[in-house]
Structure formats: structure tokens, C-alpha cells
N, C-alpha and C positions, 0 to 999 in steps of 0.2 A: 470783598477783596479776594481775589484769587488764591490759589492754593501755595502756590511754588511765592509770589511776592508775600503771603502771607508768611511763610516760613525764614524765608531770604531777610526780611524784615525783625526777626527776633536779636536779639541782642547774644553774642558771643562769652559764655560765660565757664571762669577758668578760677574757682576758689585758691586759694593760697597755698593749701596744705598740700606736703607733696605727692598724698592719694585723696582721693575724694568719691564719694557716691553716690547716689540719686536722690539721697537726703537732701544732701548740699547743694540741690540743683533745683533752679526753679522751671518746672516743665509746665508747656502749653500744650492748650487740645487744641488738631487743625484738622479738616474734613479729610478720610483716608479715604484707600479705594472702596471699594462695594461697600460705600454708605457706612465705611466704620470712622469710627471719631480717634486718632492719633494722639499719642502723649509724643509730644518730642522737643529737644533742646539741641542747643547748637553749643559745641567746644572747642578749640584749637586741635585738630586733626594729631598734632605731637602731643598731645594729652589723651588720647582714648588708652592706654596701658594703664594710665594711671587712674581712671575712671575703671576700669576692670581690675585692677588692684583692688580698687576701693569700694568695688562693688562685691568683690570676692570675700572680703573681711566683713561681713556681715553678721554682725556679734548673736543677733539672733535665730540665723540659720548661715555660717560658716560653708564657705564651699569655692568653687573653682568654675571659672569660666572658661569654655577651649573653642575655639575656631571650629562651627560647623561647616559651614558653608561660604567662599571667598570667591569675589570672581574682580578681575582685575585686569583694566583697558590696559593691553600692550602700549611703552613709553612711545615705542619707533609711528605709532598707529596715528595714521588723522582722522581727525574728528570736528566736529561743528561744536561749537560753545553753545549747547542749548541749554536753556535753564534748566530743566529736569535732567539734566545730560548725567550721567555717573562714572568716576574715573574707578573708585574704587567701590566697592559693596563686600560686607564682613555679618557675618551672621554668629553672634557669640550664643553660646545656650551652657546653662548649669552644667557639670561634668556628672551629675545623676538622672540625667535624660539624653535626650528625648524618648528614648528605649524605655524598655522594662523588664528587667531579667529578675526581677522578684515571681514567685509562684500565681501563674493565670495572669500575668503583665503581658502587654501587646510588645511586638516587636515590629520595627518597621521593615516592609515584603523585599525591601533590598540586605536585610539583615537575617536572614531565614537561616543563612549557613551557620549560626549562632547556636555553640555546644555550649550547653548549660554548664557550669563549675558545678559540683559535689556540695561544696558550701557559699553560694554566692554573696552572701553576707557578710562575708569574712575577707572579700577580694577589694585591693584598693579603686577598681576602675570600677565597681558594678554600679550598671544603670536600676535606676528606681523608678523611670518614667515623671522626671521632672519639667514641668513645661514650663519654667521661667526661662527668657530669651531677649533679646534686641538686638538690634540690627545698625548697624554705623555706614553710612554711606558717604562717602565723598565726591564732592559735585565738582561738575568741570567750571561751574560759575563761580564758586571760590572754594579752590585746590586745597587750603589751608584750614579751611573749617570743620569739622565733621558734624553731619545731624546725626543725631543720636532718638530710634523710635521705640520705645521702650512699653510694650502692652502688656506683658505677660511678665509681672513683676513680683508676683508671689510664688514661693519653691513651694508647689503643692501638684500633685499627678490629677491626671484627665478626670478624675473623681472629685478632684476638690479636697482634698485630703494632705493632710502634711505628710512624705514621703519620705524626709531626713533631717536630720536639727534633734534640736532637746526637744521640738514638738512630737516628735515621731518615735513613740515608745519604743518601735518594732527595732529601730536601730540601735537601742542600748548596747553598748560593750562592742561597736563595730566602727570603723572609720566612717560609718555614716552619720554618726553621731555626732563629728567634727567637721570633718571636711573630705573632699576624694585624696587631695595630697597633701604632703609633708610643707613646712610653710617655706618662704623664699629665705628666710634667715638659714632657717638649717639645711636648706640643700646648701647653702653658699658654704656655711661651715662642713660640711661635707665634704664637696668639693675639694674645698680648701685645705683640707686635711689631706683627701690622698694627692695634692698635687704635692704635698711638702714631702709626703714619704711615710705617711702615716699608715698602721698595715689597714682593712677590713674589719679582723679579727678585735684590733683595738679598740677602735672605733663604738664599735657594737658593744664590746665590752665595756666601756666609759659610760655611755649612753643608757645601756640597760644599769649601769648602778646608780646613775643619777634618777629613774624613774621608781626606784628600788626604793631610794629614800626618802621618795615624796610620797611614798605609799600609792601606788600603782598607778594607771593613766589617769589623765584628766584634761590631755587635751589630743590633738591631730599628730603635732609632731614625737608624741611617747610612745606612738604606735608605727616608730620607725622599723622597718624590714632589713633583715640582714640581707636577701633578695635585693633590695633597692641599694646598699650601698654597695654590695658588690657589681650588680651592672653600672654604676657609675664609673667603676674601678676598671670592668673589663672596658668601657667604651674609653676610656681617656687612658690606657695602657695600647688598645687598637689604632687612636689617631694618630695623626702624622702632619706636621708644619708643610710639607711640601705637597702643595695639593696640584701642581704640574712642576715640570721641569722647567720651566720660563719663571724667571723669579717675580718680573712684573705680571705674568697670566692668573700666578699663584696669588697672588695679592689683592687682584683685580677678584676672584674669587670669593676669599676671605674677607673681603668688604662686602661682597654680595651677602654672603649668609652670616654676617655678625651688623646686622646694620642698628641693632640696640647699642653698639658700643662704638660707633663710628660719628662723631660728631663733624667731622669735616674731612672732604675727600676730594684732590684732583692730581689726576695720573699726568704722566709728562706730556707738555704740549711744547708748540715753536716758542711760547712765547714765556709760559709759567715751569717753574719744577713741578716734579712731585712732594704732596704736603698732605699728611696722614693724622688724622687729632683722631686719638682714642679716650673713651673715658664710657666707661661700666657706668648701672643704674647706683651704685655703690659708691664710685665716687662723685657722682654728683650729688647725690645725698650728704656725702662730706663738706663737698662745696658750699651746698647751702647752708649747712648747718653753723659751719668753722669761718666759712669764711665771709657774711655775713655783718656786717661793721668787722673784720677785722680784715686779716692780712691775706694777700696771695704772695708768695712769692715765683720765681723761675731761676731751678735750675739749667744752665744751660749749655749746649752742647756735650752730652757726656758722649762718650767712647768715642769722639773724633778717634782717634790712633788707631783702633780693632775694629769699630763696628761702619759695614757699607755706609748708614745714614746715621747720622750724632741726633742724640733723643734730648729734645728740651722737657723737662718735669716741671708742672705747676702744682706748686704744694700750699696748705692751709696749715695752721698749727692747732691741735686740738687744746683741749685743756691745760695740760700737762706743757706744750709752747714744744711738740715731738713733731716733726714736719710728716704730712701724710700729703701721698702723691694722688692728684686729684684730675690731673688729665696728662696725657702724654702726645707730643708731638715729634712726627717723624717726617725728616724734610735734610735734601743734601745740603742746602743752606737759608740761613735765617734773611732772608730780603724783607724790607718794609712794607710794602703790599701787601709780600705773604702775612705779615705780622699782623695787619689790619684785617685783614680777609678771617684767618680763622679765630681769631679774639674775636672777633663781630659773630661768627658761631657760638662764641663759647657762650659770649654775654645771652645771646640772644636764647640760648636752649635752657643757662639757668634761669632769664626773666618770663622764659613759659611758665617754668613750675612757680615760681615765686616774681610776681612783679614789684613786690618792695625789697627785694635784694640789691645791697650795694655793699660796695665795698671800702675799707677805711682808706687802703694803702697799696701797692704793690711794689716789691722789691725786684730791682734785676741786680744783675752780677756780671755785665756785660757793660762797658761805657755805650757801645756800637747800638745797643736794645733802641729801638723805635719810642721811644718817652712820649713825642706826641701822640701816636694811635695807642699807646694805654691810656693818657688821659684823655681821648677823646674817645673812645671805647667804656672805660672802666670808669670816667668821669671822680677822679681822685688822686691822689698824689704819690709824689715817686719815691721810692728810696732807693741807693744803691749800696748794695754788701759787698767788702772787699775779701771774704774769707777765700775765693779763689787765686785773689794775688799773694797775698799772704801765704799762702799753704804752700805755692810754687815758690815766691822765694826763699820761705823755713827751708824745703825741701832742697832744692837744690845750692842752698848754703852749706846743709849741712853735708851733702856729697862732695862739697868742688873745695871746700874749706878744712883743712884737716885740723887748725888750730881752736879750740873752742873759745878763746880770747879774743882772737880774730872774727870769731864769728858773732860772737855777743856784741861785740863792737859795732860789727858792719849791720846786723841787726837792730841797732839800738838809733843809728842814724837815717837807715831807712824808717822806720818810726818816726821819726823825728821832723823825716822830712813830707811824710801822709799829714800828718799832725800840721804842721806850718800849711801846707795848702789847701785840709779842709778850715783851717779858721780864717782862710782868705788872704794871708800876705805872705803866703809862697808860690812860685812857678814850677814851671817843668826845669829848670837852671839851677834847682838842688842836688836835682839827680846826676847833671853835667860837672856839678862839684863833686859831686858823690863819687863819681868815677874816676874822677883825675887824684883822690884823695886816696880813694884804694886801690891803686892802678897795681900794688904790692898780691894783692889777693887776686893772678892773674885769671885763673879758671873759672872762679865764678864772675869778674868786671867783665872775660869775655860773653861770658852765658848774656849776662843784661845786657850786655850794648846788642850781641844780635838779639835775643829776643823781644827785652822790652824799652829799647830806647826806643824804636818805630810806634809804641804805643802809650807813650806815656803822654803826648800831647791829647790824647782819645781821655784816656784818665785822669789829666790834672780839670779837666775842664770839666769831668762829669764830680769830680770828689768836691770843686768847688764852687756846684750848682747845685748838688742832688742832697738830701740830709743821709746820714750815715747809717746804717740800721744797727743794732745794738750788738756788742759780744754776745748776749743770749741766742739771736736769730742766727749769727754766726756759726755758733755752736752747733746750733740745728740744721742748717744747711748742709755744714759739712758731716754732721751723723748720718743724713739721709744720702747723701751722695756716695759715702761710704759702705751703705748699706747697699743701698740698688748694686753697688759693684760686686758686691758679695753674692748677691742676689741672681744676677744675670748674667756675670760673666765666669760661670766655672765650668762651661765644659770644657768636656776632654776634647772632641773634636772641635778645634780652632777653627775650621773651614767653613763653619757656618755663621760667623758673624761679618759672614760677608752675602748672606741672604737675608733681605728682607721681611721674607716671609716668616723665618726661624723669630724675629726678633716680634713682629706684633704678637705671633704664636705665644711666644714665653711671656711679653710685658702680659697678656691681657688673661693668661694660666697662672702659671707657677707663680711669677712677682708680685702679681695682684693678689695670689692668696698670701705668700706670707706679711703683704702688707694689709688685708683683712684680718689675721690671726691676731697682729700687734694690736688691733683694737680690741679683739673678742674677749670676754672678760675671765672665762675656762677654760683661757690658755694654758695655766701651769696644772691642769690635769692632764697632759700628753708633755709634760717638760722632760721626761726621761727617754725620750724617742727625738727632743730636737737634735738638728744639725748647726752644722756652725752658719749655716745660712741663715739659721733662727734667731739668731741672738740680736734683740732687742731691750738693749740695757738702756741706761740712760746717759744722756749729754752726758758732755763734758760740763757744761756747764750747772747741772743738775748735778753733778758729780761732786762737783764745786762744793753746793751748799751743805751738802751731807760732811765734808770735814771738819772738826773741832778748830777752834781759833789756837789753843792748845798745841796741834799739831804744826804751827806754823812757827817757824821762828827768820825773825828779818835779820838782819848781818851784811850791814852796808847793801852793796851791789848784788849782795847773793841773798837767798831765802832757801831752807830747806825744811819739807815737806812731808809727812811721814805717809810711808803707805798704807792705806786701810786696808790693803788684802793682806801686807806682810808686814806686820808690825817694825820687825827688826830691818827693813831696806829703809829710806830715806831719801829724796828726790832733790836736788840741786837745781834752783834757778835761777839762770842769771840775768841782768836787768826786769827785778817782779816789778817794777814800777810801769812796764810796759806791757802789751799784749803780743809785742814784736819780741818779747821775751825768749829766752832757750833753755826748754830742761831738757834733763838726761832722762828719761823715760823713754819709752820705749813705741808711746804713740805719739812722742812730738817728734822724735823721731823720722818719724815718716811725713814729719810738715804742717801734722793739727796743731789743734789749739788743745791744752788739756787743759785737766781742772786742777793740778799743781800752779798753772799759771795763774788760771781763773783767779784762783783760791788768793793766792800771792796777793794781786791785784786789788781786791776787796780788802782784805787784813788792810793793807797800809793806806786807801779811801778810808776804811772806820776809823783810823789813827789820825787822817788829815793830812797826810804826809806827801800826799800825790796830788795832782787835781784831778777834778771829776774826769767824767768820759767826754770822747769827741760830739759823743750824742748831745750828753747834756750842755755840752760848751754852745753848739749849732741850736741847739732850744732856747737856753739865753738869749743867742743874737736875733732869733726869730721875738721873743718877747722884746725886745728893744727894738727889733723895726717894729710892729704895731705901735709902741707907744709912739713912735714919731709920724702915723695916721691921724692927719688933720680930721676934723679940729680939733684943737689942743686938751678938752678935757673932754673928749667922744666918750661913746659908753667901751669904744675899742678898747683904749687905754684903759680902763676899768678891768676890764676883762683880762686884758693880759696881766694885771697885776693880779688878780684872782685865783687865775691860770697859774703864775709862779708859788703863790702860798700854798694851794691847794699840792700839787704836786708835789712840794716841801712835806707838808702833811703827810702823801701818800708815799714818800720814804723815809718819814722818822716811822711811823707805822710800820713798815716792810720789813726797815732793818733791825727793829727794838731798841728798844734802852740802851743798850749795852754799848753801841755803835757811837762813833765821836760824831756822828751824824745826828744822834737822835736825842745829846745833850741838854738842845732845849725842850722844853713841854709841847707836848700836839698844840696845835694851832684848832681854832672854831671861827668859821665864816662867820661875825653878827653883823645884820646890816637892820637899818631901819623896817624893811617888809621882809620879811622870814623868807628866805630863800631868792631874794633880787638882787644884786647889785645895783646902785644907781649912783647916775657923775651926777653932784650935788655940791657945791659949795667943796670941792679937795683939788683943785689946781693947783696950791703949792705944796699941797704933799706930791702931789703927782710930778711935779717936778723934783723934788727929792728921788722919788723909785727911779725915776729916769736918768739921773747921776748915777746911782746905784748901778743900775745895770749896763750902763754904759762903760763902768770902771769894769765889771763883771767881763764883758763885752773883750776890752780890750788885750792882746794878748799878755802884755805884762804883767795883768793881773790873774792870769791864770794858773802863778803858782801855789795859791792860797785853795782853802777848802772852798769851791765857789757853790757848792749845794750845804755849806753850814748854816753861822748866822744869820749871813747878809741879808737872806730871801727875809727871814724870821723878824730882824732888826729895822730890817722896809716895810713887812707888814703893820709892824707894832705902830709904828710913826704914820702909819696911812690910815692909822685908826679902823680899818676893816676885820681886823683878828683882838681876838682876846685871851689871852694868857689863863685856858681854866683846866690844866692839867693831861699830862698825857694817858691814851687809848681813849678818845671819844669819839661817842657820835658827832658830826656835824651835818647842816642840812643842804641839800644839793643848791648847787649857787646857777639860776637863770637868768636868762638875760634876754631881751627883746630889742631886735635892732635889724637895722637894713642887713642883706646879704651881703657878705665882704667876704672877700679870699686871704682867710686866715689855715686854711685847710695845712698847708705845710710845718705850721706849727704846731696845729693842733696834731698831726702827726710823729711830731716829736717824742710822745708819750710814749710811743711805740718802744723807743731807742734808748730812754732812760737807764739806766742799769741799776738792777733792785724793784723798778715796776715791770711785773714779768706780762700783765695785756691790760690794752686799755680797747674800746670801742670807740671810732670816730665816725660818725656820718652824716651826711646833709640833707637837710629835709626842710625845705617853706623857710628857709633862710632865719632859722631861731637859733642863737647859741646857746647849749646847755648843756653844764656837767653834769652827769646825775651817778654819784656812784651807790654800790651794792655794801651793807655795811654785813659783815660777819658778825653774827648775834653771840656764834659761841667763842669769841673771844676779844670780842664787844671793841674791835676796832676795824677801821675801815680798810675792806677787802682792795684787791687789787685791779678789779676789773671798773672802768670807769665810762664814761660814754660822752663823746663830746658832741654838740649836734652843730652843725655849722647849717 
């Protein structure tokens, strides 16, 4: 076999983990030139960083790869598609060679102008004369691949000799020891610091006492330079967002030289806008971590009113359910092509580094969002969060309404009237009453008829098509939105939020560090130097759970609240039975949701007094349409009855004992094979569950606790649960059956209120719960995994 079909002919190989090395890599020998025998492998061309990441972390000699040698066919140039042809050619070499600036070390005759240092030992760039090297070339016959030729794979000088590592005695007590630079974590933390406002001076001082009390270095990044963080300091004090007077030349620019953080790029043409996806190696890393069987969501258009172009944010929820922004899209408007075009980027640059990445869910907040090119893009299901409408009519009720009776009022029927059309038997002809009922409250009936009577035909149809996403994600949306405003919009000079350029500039500096800091875990050792940019407290809703039951007292229509910061104030709310609710505080004020509300809301659920959420009502009805999937005793219908106990399980568990929720005893899956569910001889219980939830289903019956007994009381008669006491383990409940599009209900979990994350995703058409049980307090955690 020839040389080039030999090579062409190798298999394309791209491991999982988001760095990889030559370990991980299975290399061939294929004849080189002058009679030498070649190691080389072939990887997706947008994976060689991450192959030099992960060759750089070489636990047994540490060190750094830098761009020797680069040579690179001009785009505009024509050329023949020959097989040997080469678009690009990249020559990596160890950063302690090829040179040798140790004592009687060769230097190469184009490096002759080379002044020895006084102590070269001690300097972070000195060459050792290391000949480990490879070379990545990209062929014109596939643009997309890269061969990787790898000969010179040992860090040892022209002697044969270990030159740097724990192998190489001569380097004790010097960055050679470790590596040439500082690791990518803490330059990022560096950065990150002086974008927020952090001095130098502190920095170094934090750093050096943290190395202080681990008793002196022990690795690469302890032997950070005060030299090193202060040229970061002078060069990002010397930059400038305006890199020409033309705002689109400027930008055209700035995609040039950040093409690491530019995921999708097209300048205005006749026919397309311009459409700008940014996302750092950082937030893609979030991506895959976070969002992974779980959620993405999109915020979307923020600074229509100030900024040239409205920035759509796609966020993940990390642990803690705090939205972290994980790519950012810049475009004067959102079109459906556009939308299809760069989501097909996005997908496609996180299934480079991970190609078992999926996703559980995505939420918009827009009715107008493109739903088909996410789920045919993202291949999963939709949610829509209404905390933007919401927030707008809190907000401008509470300006245009001077009567707060009046406004509880008019609050409490638009609630009411969200409510009747996601359960399916209301229209948009609520809101046409609405109006003619409050025609009294003339300032704000004008605001909605012009604003949102043109849209509310866009929104009845997406609230009763799409599932609801839950108050928690609500919560979270609107913290991050809030944030990023904080974040990005406080200059002084207004006149630049009408440059483009100013704006990728700050998202991809200053906003991206403070939203790196929020996860850094040594954040509150610089907390006396934050700004108010800084503050990253928690939810509202997380606010929520931190108040005593104690502190709540109900009193008909009103609830009041006491404050955790000032003991002696106390919070007024009126209608707590609702989310559309109104306190007098000072952040609902301005049109959130707070945790007064929050709080409200839950007290009188534990009591039984309310009915559940819109979520859990839309779960219900998703569990009673499967049970109506022929045939009549499918293993569907099993499942969905599974699905409801289980879930019941997973908020007597959540909420404790103490809750009117968690009255009866935990429930245990037993079924004849340990962990299956099987339709076997239960057609007429199954016909019972299916009454059940059908009444459940029905709106009349939604004044009752519909997450108490009932689920409990179906179980028990289905003979699939047994009464053996509450906080147990049970074993994860599997199911084998044809692939069926149950995806929207199993996305429900999402939306439950009290289950703060679950994991959904589909793989080889298997249903399966499988959840995570907390050992140290021997009941079942909240994170769950459904497999469709």
C-alpha cells in the first residue's frame, strides 16, 4: 500500500475527555522520508489544542508546548486537491528546547544574538535543549482532519539525558522542575482578578500566603512572579476595544485574532445579518459538564433599548441550579435560519470534544424561539419560562397602579388567567375580559392593550403546547439577567453601547471574569476588595429555603414575612397562594420574584391549602396521556405509574416529615425481579390509576393536594409499592421496551417544585430511572436520570 492511501486509510480518533495525549491515542508506523519509519495518527483538526493540553500535562515530566514553526496556504490561493497537498503545517516542540542555554548547551546559528542570564536556572523561559517535538499537518484532501507525526516523544536533550521533570536532578528548586508556565487555571484566575479591579500588589500577596501554608512550592503554579502578574496588568490596562474607527472593520479584526472563542461568524451580507457566537474554552467546558443530561436554557434579547445588537445568553445550571452563561450570541435579530445555523455550530463543536453529549431539555422565554431547530438540532424537548412576562407585568403594575388593592387584584387574575390556559381550557378571550373588567385601572389596561394584546395570541399557543419550567429555573433566569446587567451595563460613557466592538470586548474580559470568579472556589479571599458588580448571592429562590416556617405567618389573603437581615421589618404579601403574588419589598418591587413569595407559596403547599404547581399539574396530564398508549396494559402504562410514585418518593424525601406532603411513609418500588417493572396480570388496577389521574387531570379537581395521597393511595392498590417506612433506599426501577416519545414528560421532573435536578436522556431506546441515593442521610438524593 502506498504511503498517503496508507495513512488516509487510518481511522480518525477523538477520545472523550475534554484533553487527551498520546497515551490515549493509538499510533501507526507508516514508511517516512529518507527510509525513516513514522509514528502517526489522525484527529479532528478542532481537537489538536486539546491533544497539546493534554500532552502538556504530562504527570511525569510536566511542561508546555509552543508553536515552532507554522507555515499556512493563503485562504484566497488556488491550489490542486493533491493528496499529499498541505493547507496547514504546525511544528509544536517542548518550551525547554530546541535551544540550550544551560552551561556548554548548543544554541541554534540563527540564535547566536542570545545574552546568557546571570542565573538561567531561575528564568521561566530557559531552554534546556529538549528535543521532544511533532508536527500536525493538515491536508488539502481532508481540511478537517489533522495527521499528527509524533518521533521525538521523550523530554530528554541530544545526549539522551533527562533535561527537566523530577527526572532531572539539576532542576530541583526551579520552574524546571514543573513546567516553563503557570497552569491555564491560574492565569485565568489572574486575569480574572485584575479585570474585576483587583490591585497586583494583592494578588501576589493572597497567593504568596496561600504557598506560605502549604509549606513552600510543590508545584509550577507556586512559583508565580510578581513580574508575570504585573505584565498582564500593564498589557490589559494598554488595550483598547476599538481596534479601527469602523465598528464592523473593528470586529472583523477581533474575530480574526480571538478565533479560540469565536464559535460562529457571518458579517452582513444581501441576503444574511450579522451573527457573532462567542464562547471561551471555559465555557465550553461548562457546557459539557453542566449541561450534559441536564438543561440549557436562552436568555434572550437582553439590552434591546441601549445596546447596538441584543445578546442572546445560553446558560446551564451548575450544582447549586445558579445559571452560568455558557455561549453568547450577537445578532440585530433572531431569524430561524439564523437560529438553525449557529446552534448547528454549537452542537457540533461541543459533539467534537464529547460525542456522547446530549441534552435533557431546553428552555426559551420567547413564544417566537424556533422550537423545531432546537429539537432537531438539540434533539430533545422544549420548555418555556414565563419569568420575562411576569417580571414586565409585576413591574409595570406596580408603576401605572398607585392602589396596592388594585394591584393585587389585577395580579391575582392575570395568574389566573396563565393558569386556565396552561391546563388547556382557556384562550387568549381571558385577557379580552381582563381588560374590559379593569378598564378602571386606565394606565396600566393602556400599557397591555398596546403592548401585549398583539402578543398574546404568540403566547397562549406556546403556554398550551410547551411544559412550564419551574419557579426554581425562574428564579434563576431572572438572577442571571440581573446580573449580566449589573455586569455590563455601568459605564459612564453611554456612547458605547452603541459599538459593537466595546460589547464582544467586555462580554468576552471583564463579564466573563466575574462570571469565572462566581465559580472559583477562593473567591471570599479578595471579598473585601468586591464591587457591587461582584455580588453573587443566591436565588430568590434559594433564599426561600433558608427561612424558618416560623418566620411565616398566613392571615387570609395576606402572609407576612420576617426579614432575615432585619429582624424587626417584616414583609407583606399579598395573594401568597400565587407566584403572580405582590410584596412590599424592595426587590419585588422592581418586578422579581422574591423569596417572601417563594417562601409564602411552599408554607401553604406543606399545609395542603393551595394546589400544586403548573408544572406538576402539566406532569400529571403527561402521565395520563401515556396511560391512554395502546395497548391497554403496555409496559408504557406501567412506567408511567412508576414514574408518578417514584417522583412522589422523591418529594416526601425533599421535603421531610414535617411537610403535609410527606405525611405518608416513603414508598419502595418491589416488583417480582429486583429493579424491573413488568405488565403482568394488573389491568384492573391499571384501570383504577387511570381514573385516578384522570380526576387528578381534570381542572375541578385541582383544588385539592394533588401531589399528597392520591399518587400514594394508587400506588398502594397497584400493589407495586410497599408501605416500609420513611428515608429508604429503593432500587432503581428499569424498563425494556420499544423507543416511544415519552421525552416531554419525562422532562417534567425538571419543573417539579421541591425536585431542584433531575437527568433525562435517550440512548438505544431503554427507559430507565436510576437515581443517586445520599448515604449520609440515607435518603434518596435529588438528582435522578431518566433514559428514554
Amino acid at each position: 500500500m502506498a504511503r498517503w492511501d496508507q495513512i488516509l486509510s487510518l481511522p480518525v480518533q477523538s477520545p472523550p475527555s475534554l484533553e487527551f495525549s498520546s497515551a490515549e491515542l493509538v499510533w501507526s508506523k507508516v514508511e517516512g522520508w529518507r527510509d525513516n519509519i513514522d509514528r502517526v495518527a489522525l484527529i479532528p483538526f478542532a481537537r489538536v489544542d486539546d491533544f497539546v493540553r493534554g500532552e502538556s500535562a504530562n504527570k511525569e515530566c510536566p511542561t508546555r508546548f509552543h508553536v515552532e514553526a507554522r507555515r499556512r496556504r493563503p485562504a484566497e490561493s488556488t491550489y490542486k486537491p493533491k493528496v499529499d497537498g498541505i493547507l496547514e503545517y504546525i511544528l509544536y516542540w517542548c518550551s525547554f528546547g530546541p535551544d540550550d542555554h544551560r552551561k556548554g548547551g548548543v544554541v541554534r546559528p540563527s540564535r547566536t544574538t542570545y545574552v546568557p542570564k546571570k542565573k538561567p536556572s531561575g528564568r521561566p523561559n530557559t531552554k534546556r535543549g529538549c528535543t521532544c517535538h511533532f508536527i500536525v499537518k493538515r491536508l488539502i484532501a481532508e481540511p478537517s482532519v489533522a495527521l499528527i507525526i509524533y518521533n521525538q516523544d521523550k523530554h530528554m536533550d541530544k545526549k539522551g539525558l533527562p533535561c527537566h521533570g523530577p527526572q532531572d536532578k539539576k532542576s530541583a528548586g526551579t520552574r524546571a522542575m514543573y513546567a516553563p508556565y503557570i497552569s491555564e487555571d491560574l492565569r485565568l484566575r489572574v486575569l480574572s482578578l485584575l479585570y474585576v479591579g483587583v490591585s497586583v500588589e494583592t494578588i501576589m500577596q493572597r497567593h504568596n500566603e496561600s504557598v506560605e501554608r502549604q509549606g513552600g512550592p510543590c508545584n509550577r503554579d507556586d512559583l508565580l512572579t510578581h513580574r508575570y502578574v504585573r505584565r498582564q496588568e500593564r498589557s490589559i490596562r494598554r488595550s483598547t476595544y476599538e481596534l479601527d474607527t469602523d465598528d464592523a472593520v473593528s470586529i472583523n479584526m477581533w474575530v480574526e485574532s480571538h478565533q479560540n472563542q469565536v464559535f460562529f461568524y457571518e458579517n452582513f451580507s444581501d441576503s444574511d445579518p450579522f451573527v457573532l457566537g462567542i464562547q471561551t474554552e471555559w465555557q465550553l467546558q461548562q457546557l459539557i459538564r453542566f449541561g450534559n443530561h441536564g438543561l440549557l436554557a436562552s436568555d434572550s434579547k437582553f439590552g434591546t433599548n441601549k445596546l447596538k445588537y441584543p445578546i442572546r445568553s445560553l446558560v446551564v445550571f451548575n450544582s447549586d441550579n445558579k445559571a452560568i452563561p455558557v455561549a453568547w450570541i450577537i445578532t440585530p435579530r433572531f431569524a430561524s435560519g439564523d437560529t438553525l445555523r449557529w446552534m448547528r455550530a454549537l452542537y457540533n463543536r461541543v459533539h467534537m470534544k464529547d460525542p456522547k453529549w446530549k441534552l435533557a431539555g431546553f428552555i426559551v422565554d420567547d413564544p417566537s424561539a424556533d422550537i423545531l431547530a432546537i429539537r432537531e438540532v438539540f434533539q430533545c424537548s422544549v420548555l418555556i419560562c414565563f419569568w420575562r412576562v411576569r417580571h414586565a407585568w409585576h413591574k409595570n403594575l406596580i408603576k401605572k397602579c398607585s392602589e396596592l388593592e388594585t394591584c393585587a387584584v389585577i395580579a391575582k387574575r392575570l395568574g389566573q388567567a396563565v393558569q386556565r390556559i396552561c391546563k388547556g381550557d382557556g384562550t387568549a378571550d381571558l385577557f379580552e375580559e381582563f381588560m374590559e373588567d379593569f378598564v378602571d385601572a386606565a394606565d396600566f389596561s393602556d400599557y397591555f392593550k398596546a403592548i401585549w394584546y398583539p402578543r398574546l395570541g404568540l403566547w397562549t399557543s406556546a403556554l398550551r403546547t410547551l411544559p412550564l419550567a419551574s419557579q426554581e429555573m425562574c428564579s434563576s433566569m431572572e438572577y442571571y439577567h440581573n446580573q449580566l446587567k449589573l455586569r455590563l451595563l455601568n459605564e459612564k460613557e453611554k456612547s458605547v453601547y452603541q459599538r459593537a466592538d466595546w460589547l464582544v470586548d467586555k462580554l468576552g474580559t471583564t463579564v466573563h471574569s466575574y462570571f469565572w470568579l462566581d465559580e472559583y472556589s477562593g473567591k471570599d479571599d479578595f471579598a473585601r476588595y468586591w464591587k457591587d458588580e461582584w455580588m453573587s448571592g443566591l436565588t430568590a429562590w434559594q433564599k426561600s429555603l433558608q427561612i424558618p416556617d416560623s418566620d411565616v405567618l398566613i392571615e387570609g389573603d395576606y402572609s407576612k414575612v420576617v426579614d432575615q437581615e432585619d429582624r424587626h421589618k417584616v414583609h407583606v404579601v399579598r395573594n401568597p397562594a400565587s407566584e403572580y403574588a405582590l410584596c412590599d419589598c424592595n426587590w419585588a418591587k422592581m418586578g422579581n420574584l422574591c423569596e417572601h413569595i417563594l417562601k409564602s407559596i411552599k408554607c401553604l403547599r406543606d399545609k395542603g391549602s393551595i394546589t400544586p404547581s403548573l408544572s406538576m399539574f402539566q406532569y400529571m396530564q403527561a402521565l395520563v396521556d401515556m396511560l391512554h398508549c395502546p395497548p391497554h396494559d403496555s409496559l408504557i402504562r406501567d412506567h408511567a405509574l412508576s414514574l408518578a410514585v417514584w417522583v412522589q418518593t422523591q418529594l416526601n424525601a425533599q421535603l421531610g416529615p414535617g411537610s403535609g406532603q410527606s405525611k405518608r411513609q416513603a414508598l419502595q418500588l418491589t416488583t417480582a425481579t429486583p429493579g424491573v417493572v413488568r405488565a403482568s396480570n394488573r389491568t384492573h388496577t391499571l384501570v383504577n390509576v387511570e381514573n385516578d389521574l384522570t380526576e387528578l387531570q381534570h381542572p375541578s379537581s385541582a383544588t385539592g393536594n394533588l401531589s399528597g395521597g392520591k399518587i400514594d393511595r394508587v400506588a398502594t392498590e397497584n400493589g407495586t409499592c410497599t408501605d416500609i417506612g420513611s428515608a429508604v433506599e429503593h432500587p432503581s426501577v428499569e424498563m425494556q421496551t420499544s423507543p416511544v416519545s415519552i421525552s416531554a414528560c419525562a422532562t417534567q421532573l425538571f419543573s417539579l417544585d421541591g425536585i431542584t435536578s433531575a437527568n433525562v436522556f435517550a440512548e438505544n431506546g431503554d427507559v430507565m430511572i436510576d437515581e443517586e441515593l445520599d448515604t449520609t442521610k440515607n435518603i434518596p438524593s435529588t438528582d435522578a436520570s431518566l433514559q428514554i
